[in-house]
Backbone and ligand atoms as CSV (ligand in chain L), in Angstrom:
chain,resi,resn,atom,element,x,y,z
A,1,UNK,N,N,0.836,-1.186,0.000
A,1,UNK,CA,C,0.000,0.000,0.000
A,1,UNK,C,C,0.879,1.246,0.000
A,2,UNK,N,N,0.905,2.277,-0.879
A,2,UNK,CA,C,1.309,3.309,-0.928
A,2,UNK,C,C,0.992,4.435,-0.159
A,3,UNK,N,N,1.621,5.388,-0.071
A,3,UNK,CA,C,0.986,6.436,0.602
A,3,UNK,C,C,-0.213,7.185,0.068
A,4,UNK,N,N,-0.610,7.604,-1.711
A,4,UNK,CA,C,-1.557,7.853,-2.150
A,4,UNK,C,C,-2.605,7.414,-1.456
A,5,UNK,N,N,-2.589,5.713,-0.827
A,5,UNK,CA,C,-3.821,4.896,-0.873
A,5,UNK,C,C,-4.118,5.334,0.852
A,6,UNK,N,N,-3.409,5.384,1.071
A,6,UNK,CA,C,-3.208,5.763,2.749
A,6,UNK,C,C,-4.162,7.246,2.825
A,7,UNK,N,N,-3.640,7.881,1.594
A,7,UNK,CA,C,-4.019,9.095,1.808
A,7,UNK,C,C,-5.535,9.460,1.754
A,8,UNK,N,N,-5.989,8.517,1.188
A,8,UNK,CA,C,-7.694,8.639,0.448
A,8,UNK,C,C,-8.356,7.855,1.329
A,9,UNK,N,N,-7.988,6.802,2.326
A,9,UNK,CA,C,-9.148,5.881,2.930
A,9,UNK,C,C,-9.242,6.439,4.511
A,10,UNK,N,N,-10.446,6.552,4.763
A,10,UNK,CA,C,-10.869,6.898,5.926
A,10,UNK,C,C,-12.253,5.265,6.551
A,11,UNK,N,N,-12.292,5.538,7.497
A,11,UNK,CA,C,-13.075,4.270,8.610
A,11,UNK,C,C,-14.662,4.669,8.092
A,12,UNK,N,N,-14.889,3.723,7.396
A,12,UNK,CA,C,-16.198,3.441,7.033
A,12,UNK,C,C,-17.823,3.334,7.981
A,13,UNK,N,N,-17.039,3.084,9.260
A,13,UNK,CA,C,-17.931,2.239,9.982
A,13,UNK,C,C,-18.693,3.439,10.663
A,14,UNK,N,N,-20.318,3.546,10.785
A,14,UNK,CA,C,-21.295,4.488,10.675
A,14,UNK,C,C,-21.029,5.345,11.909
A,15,UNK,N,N,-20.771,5.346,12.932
A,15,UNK,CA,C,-20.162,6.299,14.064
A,15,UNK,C,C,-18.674,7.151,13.818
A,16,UNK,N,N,-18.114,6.513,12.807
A,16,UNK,CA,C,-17.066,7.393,12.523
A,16,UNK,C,C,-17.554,8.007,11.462
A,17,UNK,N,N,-18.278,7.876,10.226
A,17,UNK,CA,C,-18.466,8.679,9.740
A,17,UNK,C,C,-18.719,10.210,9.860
A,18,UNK,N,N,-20.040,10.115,10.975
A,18,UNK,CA,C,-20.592,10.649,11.990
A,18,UNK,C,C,-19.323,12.024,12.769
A,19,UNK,N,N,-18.759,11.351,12.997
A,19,UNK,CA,C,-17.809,12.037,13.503
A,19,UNK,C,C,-16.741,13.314,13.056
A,20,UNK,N,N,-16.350,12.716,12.021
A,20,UNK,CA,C,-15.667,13.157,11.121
A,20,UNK,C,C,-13.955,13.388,11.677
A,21,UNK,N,N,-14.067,12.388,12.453
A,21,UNK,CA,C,-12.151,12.134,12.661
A,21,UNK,C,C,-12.390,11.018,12.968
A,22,UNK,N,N,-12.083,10.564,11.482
A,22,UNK,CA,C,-12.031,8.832,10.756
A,22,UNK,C,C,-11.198,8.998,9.742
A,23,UNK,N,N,-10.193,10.054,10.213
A,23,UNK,CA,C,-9.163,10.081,9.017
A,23,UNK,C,C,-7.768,11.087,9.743
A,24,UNK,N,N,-6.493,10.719,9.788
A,24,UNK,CA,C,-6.128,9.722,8.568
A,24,UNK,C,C,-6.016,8.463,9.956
A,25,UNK,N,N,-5.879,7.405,9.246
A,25,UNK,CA,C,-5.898,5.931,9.430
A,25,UNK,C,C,-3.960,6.247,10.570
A,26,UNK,N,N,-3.961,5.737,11.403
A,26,UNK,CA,C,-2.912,5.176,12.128
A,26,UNK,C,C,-2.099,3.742,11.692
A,27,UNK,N,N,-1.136,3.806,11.349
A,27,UNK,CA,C,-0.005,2.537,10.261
A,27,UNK,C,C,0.611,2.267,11.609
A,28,UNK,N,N,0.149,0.915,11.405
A,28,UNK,CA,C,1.154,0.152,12.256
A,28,UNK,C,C,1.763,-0.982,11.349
A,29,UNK,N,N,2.892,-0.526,11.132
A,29,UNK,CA,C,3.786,-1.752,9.653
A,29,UNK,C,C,4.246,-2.379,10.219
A,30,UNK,N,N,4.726,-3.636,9.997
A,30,UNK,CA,C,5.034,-4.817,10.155
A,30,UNK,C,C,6.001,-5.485,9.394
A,31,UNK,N,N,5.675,-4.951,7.841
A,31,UNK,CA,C,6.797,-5.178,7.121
A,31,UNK,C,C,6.607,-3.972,5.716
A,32,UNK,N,N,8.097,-3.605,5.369
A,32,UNK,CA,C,7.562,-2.045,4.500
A,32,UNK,C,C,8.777,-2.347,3.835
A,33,UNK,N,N,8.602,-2.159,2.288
A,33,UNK,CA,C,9.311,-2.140,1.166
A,33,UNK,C,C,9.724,-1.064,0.732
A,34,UNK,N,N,11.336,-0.943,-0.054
A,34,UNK,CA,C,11.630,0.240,-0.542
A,34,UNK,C,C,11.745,-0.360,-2.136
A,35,UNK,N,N,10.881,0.263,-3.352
A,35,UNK,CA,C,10.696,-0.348,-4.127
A,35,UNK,C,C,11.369,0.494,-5.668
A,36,UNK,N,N,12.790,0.790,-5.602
A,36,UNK,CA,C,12.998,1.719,-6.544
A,36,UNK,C,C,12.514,2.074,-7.873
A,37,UNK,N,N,12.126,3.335,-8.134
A,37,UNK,CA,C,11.225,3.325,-9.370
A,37,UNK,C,C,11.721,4.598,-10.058
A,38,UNK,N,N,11.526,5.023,-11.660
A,38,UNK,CA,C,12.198,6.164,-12.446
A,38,UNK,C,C,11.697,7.616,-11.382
A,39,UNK,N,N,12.892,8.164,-11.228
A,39,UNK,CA,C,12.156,9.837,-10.383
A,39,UNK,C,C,11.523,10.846,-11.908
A,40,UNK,N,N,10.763,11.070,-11.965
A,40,UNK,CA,C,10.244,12.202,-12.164
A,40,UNK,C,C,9.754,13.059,-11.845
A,41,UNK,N,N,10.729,14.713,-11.969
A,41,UNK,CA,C,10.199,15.672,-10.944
A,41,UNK,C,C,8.419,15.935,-11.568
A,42,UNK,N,N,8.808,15.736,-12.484
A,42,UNK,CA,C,6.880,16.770,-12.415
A,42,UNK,C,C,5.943,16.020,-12.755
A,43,UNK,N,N,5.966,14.599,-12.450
A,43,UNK,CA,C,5.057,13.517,-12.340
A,43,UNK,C,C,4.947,13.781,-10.915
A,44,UNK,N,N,5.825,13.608,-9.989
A,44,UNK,CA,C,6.342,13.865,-8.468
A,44,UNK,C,C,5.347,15.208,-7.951
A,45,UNK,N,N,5.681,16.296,-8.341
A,45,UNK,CA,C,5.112,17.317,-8.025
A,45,UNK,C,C,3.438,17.782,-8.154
A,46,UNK,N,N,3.263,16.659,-9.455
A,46,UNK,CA,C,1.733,16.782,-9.686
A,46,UNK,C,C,1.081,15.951,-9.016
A,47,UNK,N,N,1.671,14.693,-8.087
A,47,UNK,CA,C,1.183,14.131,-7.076
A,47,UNK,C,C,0.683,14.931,-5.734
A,48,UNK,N,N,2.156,15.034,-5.484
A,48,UNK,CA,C,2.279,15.607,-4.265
A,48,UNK,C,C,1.061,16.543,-4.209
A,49,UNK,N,N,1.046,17.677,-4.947
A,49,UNK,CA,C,0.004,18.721,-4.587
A,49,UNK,C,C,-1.401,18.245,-4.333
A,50,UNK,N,N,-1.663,17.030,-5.218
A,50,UNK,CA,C,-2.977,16.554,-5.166
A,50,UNK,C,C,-3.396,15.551,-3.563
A,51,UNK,N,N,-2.061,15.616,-2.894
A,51,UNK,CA,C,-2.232,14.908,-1.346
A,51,UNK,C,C,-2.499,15.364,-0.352
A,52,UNK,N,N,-3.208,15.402,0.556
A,52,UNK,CA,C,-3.552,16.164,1.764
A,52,UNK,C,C,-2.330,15.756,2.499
A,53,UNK,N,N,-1.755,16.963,3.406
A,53,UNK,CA,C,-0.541,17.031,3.855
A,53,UNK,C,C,-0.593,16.357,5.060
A,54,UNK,N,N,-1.803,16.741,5.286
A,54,UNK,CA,C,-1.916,15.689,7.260
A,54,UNK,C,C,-1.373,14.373,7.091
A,55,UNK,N,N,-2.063,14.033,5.784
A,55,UNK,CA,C,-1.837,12.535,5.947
A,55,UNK,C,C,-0.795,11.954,5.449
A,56,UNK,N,N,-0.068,12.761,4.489
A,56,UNK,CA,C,1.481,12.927,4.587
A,56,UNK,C,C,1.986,12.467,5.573
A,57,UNK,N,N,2.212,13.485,6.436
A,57,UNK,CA,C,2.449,13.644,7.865
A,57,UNK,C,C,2.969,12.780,8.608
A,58,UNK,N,N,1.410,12.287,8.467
A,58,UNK,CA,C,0.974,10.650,9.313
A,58,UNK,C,C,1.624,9.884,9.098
A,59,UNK,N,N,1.685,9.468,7.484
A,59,UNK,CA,C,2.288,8.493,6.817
A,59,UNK,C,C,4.182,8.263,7.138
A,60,UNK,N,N,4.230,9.427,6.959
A,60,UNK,CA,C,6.236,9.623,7.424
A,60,UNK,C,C,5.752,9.180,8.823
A,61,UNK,N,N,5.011,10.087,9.641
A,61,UNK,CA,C,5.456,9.751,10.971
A,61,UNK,C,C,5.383,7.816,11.501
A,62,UNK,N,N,4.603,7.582,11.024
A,62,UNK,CA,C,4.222,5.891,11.444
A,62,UNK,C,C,5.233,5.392,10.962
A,63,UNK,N,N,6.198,5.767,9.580
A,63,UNK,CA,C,6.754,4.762,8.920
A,63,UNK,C,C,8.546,5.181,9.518
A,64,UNK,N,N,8.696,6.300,10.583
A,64,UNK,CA,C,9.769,6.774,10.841
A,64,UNK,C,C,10.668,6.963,9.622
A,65,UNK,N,N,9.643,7.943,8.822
A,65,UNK,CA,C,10.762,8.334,7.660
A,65,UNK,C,C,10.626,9.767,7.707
A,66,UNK,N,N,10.369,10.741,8.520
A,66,UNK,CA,C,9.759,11.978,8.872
A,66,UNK,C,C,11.361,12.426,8.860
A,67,UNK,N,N,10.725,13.683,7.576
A,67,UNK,CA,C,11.843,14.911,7.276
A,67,UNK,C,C,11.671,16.086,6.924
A,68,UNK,N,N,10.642,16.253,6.872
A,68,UNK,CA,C,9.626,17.576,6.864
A,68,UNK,C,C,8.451,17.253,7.338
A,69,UNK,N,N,8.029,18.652,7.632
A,69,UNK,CA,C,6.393,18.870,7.886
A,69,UNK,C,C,5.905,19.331,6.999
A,70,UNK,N,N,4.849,18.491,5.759
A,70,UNK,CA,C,4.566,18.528,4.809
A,70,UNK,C,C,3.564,19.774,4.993
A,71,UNK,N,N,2.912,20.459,6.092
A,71,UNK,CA,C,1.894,21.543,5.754
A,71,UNK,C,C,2.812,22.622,6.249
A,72,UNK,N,N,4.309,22.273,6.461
A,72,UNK,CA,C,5.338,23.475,6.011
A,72,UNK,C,C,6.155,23.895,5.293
A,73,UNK,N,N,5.558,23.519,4.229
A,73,UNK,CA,C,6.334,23.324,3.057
A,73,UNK,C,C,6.294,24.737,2.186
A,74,UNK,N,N,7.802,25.926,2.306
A,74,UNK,CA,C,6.946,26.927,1.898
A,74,UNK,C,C,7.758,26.890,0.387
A,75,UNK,N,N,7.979,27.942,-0.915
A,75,UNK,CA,C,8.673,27.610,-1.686
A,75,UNK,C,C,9.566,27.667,-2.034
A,76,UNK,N,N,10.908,28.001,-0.900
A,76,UNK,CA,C,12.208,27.953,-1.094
A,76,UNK,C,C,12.495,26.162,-0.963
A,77,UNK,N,N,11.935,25.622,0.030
A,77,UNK,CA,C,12.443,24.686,-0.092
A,77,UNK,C,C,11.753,23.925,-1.443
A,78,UNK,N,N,10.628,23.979,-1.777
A,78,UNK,CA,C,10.056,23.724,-3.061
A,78,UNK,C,C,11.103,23.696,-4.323
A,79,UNK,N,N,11.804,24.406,-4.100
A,79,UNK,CA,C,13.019,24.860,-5.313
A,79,UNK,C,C,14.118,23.596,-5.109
A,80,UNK,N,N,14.328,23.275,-4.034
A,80,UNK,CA,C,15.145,22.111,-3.573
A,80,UNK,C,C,14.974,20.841,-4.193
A,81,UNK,N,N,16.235,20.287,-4.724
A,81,UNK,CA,C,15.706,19.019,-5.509
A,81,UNK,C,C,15.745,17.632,-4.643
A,82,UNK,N,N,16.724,17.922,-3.723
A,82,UNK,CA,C,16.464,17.327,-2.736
A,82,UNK,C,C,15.259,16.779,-2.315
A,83,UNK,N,N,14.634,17.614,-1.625
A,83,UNK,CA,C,13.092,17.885,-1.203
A,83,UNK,C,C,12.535,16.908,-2.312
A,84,UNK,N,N,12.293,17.335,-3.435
A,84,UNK,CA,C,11.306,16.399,-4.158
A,84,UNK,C,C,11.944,14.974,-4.312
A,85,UNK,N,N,13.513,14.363,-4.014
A,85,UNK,CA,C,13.609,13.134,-4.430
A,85,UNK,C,C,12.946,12.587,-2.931
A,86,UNK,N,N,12.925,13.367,-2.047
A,86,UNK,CA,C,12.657,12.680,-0.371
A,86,UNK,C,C,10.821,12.460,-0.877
A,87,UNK,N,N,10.230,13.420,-1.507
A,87,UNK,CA,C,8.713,13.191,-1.453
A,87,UNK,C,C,8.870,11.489,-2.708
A,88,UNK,N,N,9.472,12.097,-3.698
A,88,UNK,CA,C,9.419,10.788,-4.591
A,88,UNK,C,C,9.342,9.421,-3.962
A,89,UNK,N,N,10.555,9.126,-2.761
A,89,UNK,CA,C,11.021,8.266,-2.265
A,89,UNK,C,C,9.417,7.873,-1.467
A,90,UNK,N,N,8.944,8.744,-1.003
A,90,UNK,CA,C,7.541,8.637,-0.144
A,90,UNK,C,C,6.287,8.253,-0.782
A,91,UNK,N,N,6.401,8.758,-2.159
A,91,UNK,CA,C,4.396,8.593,-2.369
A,91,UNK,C,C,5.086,7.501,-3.750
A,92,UNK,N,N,6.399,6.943,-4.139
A,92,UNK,CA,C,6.582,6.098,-5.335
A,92,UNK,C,C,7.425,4.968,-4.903
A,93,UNK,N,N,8.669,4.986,-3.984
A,93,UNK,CA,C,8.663,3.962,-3.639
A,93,UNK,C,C,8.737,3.224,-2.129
A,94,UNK,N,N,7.750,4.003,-1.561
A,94,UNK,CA,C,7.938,3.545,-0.348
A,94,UNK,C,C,6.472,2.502,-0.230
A,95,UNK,N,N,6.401,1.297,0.063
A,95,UNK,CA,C,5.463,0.300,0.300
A,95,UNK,C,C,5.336,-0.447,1.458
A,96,UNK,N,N,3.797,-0.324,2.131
A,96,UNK,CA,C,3.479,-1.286,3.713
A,96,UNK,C,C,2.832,-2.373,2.735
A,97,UNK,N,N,3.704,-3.665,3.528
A,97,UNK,CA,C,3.233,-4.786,2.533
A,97,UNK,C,C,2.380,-5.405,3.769
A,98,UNK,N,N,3.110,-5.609,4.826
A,98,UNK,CA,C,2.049,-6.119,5.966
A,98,UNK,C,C,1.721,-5.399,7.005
A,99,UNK,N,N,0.503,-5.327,7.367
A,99,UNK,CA,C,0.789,-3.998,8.566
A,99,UNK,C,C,-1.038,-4.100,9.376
A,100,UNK,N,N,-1.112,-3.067,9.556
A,100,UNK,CA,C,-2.570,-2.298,9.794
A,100,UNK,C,C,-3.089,-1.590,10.010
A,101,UNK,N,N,-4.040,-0.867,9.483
A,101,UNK,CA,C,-4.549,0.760,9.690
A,101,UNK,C,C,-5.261,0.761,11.079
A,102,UNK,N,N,-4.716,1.717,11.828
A,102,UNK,CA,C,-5.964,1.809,12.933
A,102,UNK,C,C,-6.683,2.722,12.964
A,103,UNK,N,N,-7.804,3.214,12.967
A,103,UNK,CA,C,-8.995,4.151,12.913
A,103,UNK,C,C,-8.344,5.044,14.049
A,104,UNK,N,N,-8.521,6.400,13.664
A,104,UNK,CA,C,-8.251,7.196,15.208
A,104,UNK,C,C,-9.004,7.329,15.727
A,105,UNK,N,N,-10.378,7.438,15.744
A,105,UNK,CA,C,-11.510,7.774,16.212
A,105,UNK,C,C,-12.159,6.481,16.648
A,106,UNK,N,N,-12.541,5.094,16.219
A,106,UNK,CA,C,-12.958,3.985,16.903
A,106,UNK,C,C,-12.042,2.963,17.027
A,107,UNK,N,N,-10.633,3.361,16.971
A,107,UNK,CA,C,-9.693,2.472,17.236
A,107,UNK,C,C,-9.680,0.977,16.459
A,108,UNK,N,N,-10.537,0.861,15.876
A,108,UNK,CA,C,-10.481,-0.206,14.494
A,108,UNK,C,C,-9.765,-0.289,14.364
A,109,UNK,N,N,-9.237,-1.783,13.768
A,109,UNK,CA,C,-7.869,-2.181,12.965
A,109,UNK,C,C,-8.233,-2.975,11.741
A,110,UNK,N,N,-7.512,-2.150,10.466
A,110,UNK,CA,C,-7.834,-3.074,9.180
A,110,UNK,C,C,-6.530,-3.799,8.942
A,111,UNK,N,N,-6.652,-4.662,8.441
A,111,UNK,CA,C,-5.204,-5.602,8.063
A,111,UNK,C,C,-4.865,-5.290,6.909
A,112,UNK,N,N,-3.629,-5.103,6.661
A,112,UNK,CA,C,-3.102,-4.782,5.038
A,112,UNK,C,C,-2.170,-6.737,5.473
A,113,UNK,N,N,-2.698,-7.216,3.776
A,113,UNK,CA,C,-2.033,-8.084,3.498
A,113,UNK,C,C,-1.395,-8.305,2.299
A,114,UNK,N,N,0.148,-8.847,1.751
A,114,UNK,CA,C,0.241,-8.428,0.464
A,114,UNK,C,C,0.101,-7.314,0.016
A,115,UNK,N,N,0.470,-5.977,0.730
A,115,UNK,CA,C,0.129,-4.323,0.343
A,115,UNK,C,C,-0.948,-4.186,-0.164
A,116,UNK,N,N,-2.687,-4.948,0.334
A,116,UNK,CA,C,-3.851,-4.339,0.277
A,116,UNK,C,C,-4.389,-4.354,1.500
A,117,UNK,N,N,-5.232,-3.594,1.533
A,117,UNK,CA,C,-5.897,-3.405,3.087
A,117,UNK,C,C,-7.089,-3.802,2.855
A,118,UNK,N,N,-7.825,-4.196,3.708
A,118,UNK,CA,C,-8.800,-5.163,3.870
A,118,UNK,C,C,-9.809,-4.242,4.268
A,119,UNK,N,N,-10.755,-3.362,3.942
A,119,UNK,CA,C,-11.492,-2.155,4.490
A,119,UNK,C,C,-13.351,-2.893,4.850
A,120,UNK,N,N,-13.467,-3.836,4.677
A,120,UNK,CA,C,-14.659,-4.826,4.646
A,120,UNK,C,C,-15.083,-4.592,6.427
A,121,UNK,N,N,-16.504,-4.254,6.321
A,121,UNK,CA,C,-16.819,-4.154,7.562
A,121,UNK,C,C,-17.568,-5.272,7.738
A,122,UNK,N,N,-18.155,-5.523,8.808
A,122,UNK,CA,C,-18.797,-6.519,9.317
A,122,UNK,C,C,-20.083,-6.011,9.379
A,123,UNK,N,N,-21.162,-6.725,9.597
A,123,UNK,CA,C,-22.806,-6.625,9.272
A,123,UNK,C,C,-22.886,-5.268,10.287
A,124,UNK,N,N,-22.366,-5.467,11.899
A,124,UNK,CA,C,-23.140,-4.824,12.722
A,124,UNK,C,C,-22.022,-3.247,12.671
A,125,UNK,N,N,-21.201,-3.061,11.948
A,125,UNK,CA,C,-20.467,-2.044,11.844
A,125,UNK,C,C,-21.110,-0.962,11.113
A,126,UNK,N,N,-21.875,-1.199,9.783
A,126,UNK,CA,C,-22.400,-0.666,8.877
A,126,UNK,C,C,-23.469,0.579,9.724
L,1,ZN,ZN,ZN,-13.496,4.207,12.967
C-alpha cells in the first residue's frame, strides 16, 4: 500500500463517519518495502500537490521516515531538488506490505495483506 492509498481511505464504519475524525488511518507496519522506481520531478510534483498534507504527515510519521512537515512546506524549499527526491522516495517507492490501519476515532484495525488493506466491515459495523 502506498501512501496515495493511505491518503484517500478513511473508517467506514457508521459512528465514525458521523464524527468526522475517521481520518487519517494510524499505520502500524510490520513489514515495509523500498521499491525503486524512475524519479520524475513533475510527475512527483503533480502528485504531491494533489495529497492532503496531514496525511502525509501521518504516513512519514508511522513509517519513521519523517523529514519535513509537509503543511510546512513553503517555496524555497520547493526549489530544492532534494526535497522532491525525499517526497518521490515517499508517495513512489515507499510500500506497507504487511501492517494495519488503525482508525483514530474507533480504534479499528484493518489488516493490510500483500500491500492491500482489507477495508470490509462486518454486518453490525455498517
Ligand atoms: Zn473508525
Amino acid at each position: 500500500m502506498k501512501a496515495i492509498t493511505h491518503n484517500i481511505l478513511i473508517c467506514n464504519i457508521k459512528k465514525c463517519e458521523e464524527s468526522k475524525k475517521n481520518y487519517p488511518f494510524i499505520i502500524i507496519a510490520n513489514k515495509v518495502e523500498n521499491k525503486p522506481s524512475e524519479f520524475n520531478i513533475d510527475l512527483t510534483k503533480k502528485i504531491y500537490e494533489s495529497l492532503d498534507k496531514e496525511g502525509l504527515n501521518q504516513f512519514c510519521k508511522d513509517l519513521n521516515l519523517v523529514k519535513y512537515d509537509f503543511t510546512k512546506i513553503d517555496d524555497k524549499i520547493k526549489q530544492e531538488k532534494e526535497f522532491w527526491e525525499y517526497v518521490h522516495k515517499i508517495i513512489d517507492e515507499t510500500l506497507i506490505i504487511e501492517g494495519k490501519l488503525k482508525c483514530p476515532n474507533c480504534q479499528r484495525e484493518f489488516p493490510i495483506t500483500n500491500g492491500i488493506a482489507d477495508m470490509v466491515l462486518r454486518d453490525d459495523e455498517m
